[in-house]
C-alpha positions in Angstrom: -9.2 -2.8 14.9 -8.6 -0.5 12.0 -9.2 -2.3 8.6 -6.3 -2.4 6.5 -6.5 -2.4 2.9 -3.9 -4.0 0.8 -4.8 -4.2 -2.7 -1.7 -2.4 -4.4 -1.1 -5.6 -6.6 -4.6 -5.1 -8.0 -3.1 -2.4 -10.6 0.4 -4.5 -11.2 -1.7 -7.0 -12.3 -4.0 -4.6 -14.5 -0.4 -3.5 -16.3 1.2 -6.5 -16.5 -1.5 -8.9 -17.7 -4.4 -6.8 -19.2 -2.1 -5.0 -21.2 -0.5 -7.4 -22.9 -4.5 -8.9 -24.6 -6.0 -5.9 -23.8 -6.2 -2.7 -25.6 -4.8 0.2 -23.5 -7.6 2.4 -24.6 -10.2 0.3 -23.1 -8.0 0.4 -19.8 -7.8 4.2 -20.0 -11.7 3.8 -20.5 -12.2 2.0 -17.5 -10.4 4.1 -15.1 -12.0 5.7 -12.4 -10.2 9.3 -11.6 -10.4 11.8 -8.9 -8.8 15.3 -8.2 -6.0 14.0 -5.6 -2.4 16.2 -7.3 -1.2 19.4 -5.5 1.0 21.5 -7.1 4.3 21.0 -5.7 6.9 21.1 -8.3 8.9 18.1 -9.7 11.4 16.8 -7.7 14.3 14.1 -8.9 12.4 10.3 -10.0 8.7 9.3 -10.2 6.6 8.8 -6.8 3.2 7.5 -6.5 1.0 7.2 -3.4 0.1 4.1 -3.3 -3.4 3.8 -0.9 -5.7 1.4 0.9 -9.6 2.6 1.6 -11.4 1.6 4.1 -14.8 2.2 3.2 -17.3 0.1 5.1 -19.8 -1.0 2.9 -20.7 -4.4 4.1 -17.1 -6.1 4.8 -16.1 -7.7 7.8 -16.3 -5.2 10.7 -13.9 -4.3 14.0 -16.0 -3.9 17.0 -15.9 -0.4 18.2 -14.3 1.2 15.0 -15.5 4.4 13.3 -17.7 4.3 10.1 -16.6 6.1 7.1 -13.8 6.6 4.9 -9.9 5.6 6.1 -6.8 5.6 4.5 -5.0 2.1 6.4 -2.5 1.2 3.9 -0.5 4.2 2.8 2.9 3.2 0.6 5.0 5.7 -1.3 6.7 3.6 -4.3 9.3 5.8 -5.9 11.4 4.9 -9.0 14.6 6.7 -9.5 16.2 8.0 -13.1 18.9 5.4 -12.1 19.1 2.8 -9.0 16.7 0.7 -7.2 13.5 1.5 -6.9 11.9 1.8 -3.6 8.5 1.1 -1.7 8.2 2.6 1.7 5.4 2.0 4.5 4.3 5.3 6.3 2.5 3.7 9.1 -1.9 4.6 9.3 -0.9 6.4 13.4 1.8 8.8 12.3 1.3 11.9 14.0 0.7 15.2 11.5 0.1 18.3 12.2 -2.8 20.7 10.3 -4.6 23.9 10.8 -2.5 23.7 14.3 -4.2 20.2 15.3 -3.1 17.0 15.5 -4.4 13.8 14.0 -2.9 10.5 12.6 -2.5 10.8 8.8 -4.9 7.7 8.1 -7.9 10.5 9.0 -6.8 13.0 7.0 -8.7 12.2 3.5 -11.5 11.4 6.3 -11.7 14.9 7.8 -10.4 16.9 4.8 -9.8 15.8 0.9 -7.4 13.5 -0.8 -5.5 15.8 -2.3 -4.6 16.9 1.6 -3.5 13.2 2.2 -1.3 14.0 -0.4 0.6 17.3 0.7 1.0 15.2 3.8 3.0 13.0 2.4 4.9 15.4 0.1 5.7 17.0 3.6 7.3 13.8 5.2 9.1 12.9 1.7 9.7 15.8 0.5 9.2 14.4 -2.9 6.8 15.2 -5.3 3.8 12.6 -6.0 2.8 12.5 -9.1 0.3 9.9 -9.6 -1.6 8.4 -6.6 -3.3 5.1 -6.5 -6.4 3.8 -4.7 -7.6 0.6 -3.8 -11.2 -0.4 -2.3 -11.6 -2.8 0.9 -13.3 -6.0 -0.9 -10.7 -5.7 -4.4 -8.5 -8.0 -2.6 -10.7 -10.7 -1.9 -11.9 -10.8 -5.2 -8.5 -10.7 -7.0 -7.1 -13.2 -4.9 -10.1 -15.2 -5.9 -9.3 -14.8 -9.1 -6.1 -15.7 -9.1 -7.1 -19.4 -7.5 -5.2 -18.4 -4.2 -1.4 -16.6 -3.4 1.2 -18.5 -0.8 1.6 -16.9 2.4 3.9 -17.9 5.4 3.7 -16.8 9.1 5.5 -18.6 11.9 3.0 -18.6 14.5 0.0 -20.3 15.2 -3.4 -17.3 15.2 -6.9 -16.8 16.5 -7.8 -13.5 16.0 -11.2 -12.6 16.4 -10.7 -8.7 15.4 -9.1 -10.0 11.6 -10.9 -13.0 11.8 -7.6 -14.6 11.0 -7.5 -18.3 12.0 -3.9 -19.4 11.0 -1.8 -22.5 11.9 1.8 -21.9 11.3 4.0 -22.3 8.4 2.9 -21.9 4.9 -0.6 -21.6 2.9 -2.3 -21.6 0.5 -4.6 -18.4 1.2 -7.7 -17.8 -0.2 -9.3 -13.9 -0.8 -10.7 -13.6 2.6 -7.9 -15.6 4.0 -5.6 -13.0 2.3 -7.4 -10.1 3.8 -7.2 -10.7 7.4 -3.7 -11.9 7.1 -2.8 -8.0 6.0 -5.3 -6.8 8.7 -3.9 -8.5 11.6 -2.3 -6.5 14.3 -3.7 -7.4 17.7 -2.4 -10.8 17.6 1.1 -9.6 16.2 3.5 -8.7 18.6 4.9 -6.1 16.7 1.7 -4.5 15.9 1.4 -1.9 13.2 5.2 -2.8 12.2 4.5 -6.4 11.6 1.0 -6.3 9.7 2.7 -3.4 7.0 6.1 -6.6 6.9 3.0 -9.0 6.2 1.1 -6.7 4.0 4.5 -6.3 1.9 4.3 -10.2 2.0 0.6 -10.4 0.3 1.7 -8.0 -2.1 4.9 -9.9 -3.2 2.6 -13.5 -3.3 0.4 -11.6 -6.0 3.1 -10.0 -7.8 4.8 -13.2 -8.4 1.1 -15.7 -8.8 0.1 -13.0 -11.0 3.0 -12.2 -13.7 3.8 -16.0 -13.7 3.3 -17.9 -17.3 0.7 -20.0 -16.3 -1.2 -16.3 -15.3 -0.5 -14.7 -18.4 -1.1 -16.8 -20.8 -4.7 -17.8 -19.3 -6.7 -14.9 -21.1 -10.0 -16.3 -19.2 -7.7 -15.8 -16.0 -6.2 -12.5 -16.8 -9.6 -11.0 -17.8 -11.3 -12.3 -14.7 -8.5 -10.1 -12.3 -8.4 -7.3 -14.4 -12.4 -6.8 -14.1 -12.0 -7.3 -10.2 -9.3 -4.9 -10.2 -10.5 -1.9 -12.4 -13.8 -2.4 -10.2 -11.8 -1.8 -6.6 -9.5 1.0 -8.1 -9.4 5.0 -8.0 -6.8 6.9 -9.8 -5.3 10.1 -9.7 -6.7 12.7 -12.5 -3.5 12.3 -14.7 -3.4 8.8 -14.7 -3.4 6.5 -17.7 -3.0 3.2 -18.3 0.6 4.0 -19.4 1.7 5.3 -15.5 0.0 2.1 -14.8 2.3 0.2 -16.2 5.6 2.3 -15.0 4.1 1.7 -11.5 4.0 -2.2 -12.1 7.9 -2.2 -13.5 8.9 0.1 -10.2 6.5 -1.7 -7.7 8.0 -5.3 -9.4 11.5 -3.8 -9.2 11.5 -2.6 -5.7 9.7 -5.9 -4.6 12.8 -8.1 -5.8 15.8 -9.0 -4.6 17.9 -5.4 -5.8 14.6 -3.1 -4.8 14.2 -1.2 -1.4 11.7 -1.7 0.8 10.4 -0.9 4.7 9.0 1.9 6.8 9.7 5.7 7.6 11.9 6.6 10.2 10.2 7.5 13.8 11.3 8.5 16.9 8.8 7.1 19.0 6.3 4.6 18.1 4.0 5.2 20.9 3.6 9.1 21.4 0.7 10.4 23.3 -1.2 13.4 22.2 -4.5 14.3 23.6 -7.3 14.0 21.8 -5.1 11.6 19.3 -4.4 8.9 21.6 -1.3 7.0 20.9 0.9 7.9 17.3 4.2 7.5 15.5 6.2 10.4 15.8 7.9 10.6 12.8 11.5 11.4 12.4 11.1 14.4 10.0 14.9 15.0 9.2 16.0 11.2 8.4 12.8 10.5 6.2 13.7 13.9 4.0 17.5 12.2 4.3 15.7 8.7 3.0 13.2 9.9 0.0 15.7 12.5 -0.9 18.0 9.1 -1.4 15.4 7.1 -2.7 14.4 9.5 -5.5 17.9 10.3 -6.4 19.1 6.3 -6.6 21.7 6.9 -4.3 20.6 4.3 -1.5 21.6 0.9 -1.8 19.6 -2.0 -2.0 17.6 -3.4 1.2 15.4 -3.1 3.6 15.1 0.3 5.6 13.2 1.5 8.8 13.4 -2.0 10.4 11.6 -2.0 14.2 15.4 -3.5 15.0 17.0 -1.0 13.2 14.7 2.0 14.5 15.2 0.9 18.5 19.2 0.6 18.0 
């Protein structure tokens, strides 16, 4: 089982509580930047590539998996001049196409760079990313950790031996590792890929709200304890500064709520056979230009998009 990362909270939680007792240049200090822009010219809004690594240095392994460097969690948060803002799965099988061969786009910073990963995207969305977003495999544990546990809900009882999830219906508690194989989980979820990125939306949400909550902010000790697990666990794009930071955490908090837009690309089959690929998501190219060109403008309304309901009619 592929290891999903989900640790896109760790820089909300940098912006919205380090910042506030912190000083923003010691932020900017602290970040850890790599070479991941293209240069494909503005488009309408701000988009950032929001990423989950899976580098295997020691974490809880997936019989039969490949070693090295994956990118499982791919989200593209995008905050319009005006409207909702919007944060959008593209699921880790989704079939792309480069140098004439295939591959599923979660390989693609594997076998060729970041910045790659990134015209990818740009190609299904259309949009321009400007700042990207990284998160390391164990950040999650530890920010969870730090945060004394976030409340998750799932409404069936789980044994998973490839997560390692053990889960007894209804709501929890979660700890750090808890959290992490709760946004792993696939094999024991009927709907697969589709349902871990709903629960991974669900982790994220727990730790937006644990983590901008009073009793969170105005705990320095608590706030200064995340923030160090987070900037430890997080790579940013090479024109990133504490400041997009913090536009990131007001979109990512905006599209989260009850006005924001969230859910999955369009495809048009989830199970597409390619050889030497195996089975991928054949993305709906047209409708996901329609969507992001939407999203970026603010002209979609508020909701949920790309449902598995919605995308099977």
């Amino acid at each position: 089982m592929g290891k999903t990362i989900l640790l896109i909270f760790l820089v909300i939680l940098l912006a919205l509580g380090l910042s506030i007792f912190s000083s923003w240049n010691w932020v900017d200090g602290q970040l850890n930047k790599q070479s991941w822009l293209t240069d494909k010219a503005d488009t309408a809004g701000e988009s950032w590539l929001i990423l989950g690594s899976d580098e295997r240095e020691g974490t809880i392994g997936d019989a039969g998996d490949v070693t090295g460097f994956r990118t499982d969690t791919i989200l593209v948060l995008t905050k319009p001049k005006s409207g909702p803002s919007s944060l959008i799965s593209i699921p880790r099988d989704s079939l792309v196409e480069i140098d004439q061969s295939y591959m599923k786009i979660n390989a693609v910073a594997q076998l060729y760079s970041g910045k790659q990963l990134v015209n990818e995207v740009e190609d299904i969305t259309g949009q321009k990313i400007n700042h990207v977003t990284m998160v390391q495999f164990g950040g999650l544990v530890k920010v969870v950790d730090a945060l004394g546990g976030v409340e998750l809900c799932y409404d069936q009882d789980v044994d998973d031996p490839y997560s390692q999830l053990n889960w007894t219906a209804g709501c929890h508690t979660a700890d750090g590792t808890t959290a992490l194989a709760f946004s792993r989980m696939r094999y024991a979820d009927a709907q697969g890929d589709f349902g871990r990125a709903a629960r991974q939306r669900q982790v994220i949400n727990a730790i937006v709200k644990k983590g901008a909550s009073k009793n969170t902010l105005l705990n320095f000790g608590k706030v200064k304890k995340v923030a160090e697990a987070a900037l430890s666990s997080v790579t940013v794009d090479e024109k990133a500064s504490t400041s997009s930071l913090m536009r990131m955490a007001l979109a990512f908090k905006s599209a989260s709520g009850d006005q924001g837009i969230s859910g999955s690309v369009y495809w048009t089959d989830p199970g597409y056979y390619v050889d030497g690929v195996g089975s991928s998501v054949l993305l709906d190219e047209e409708k996901n230009l329609e969507l992001f060109s939407e999203l970026a403008k603010g002209t979609h309304k508020a909701g949920t998009v790309g449902t598995l309901a919605e995308q099977q009619g």
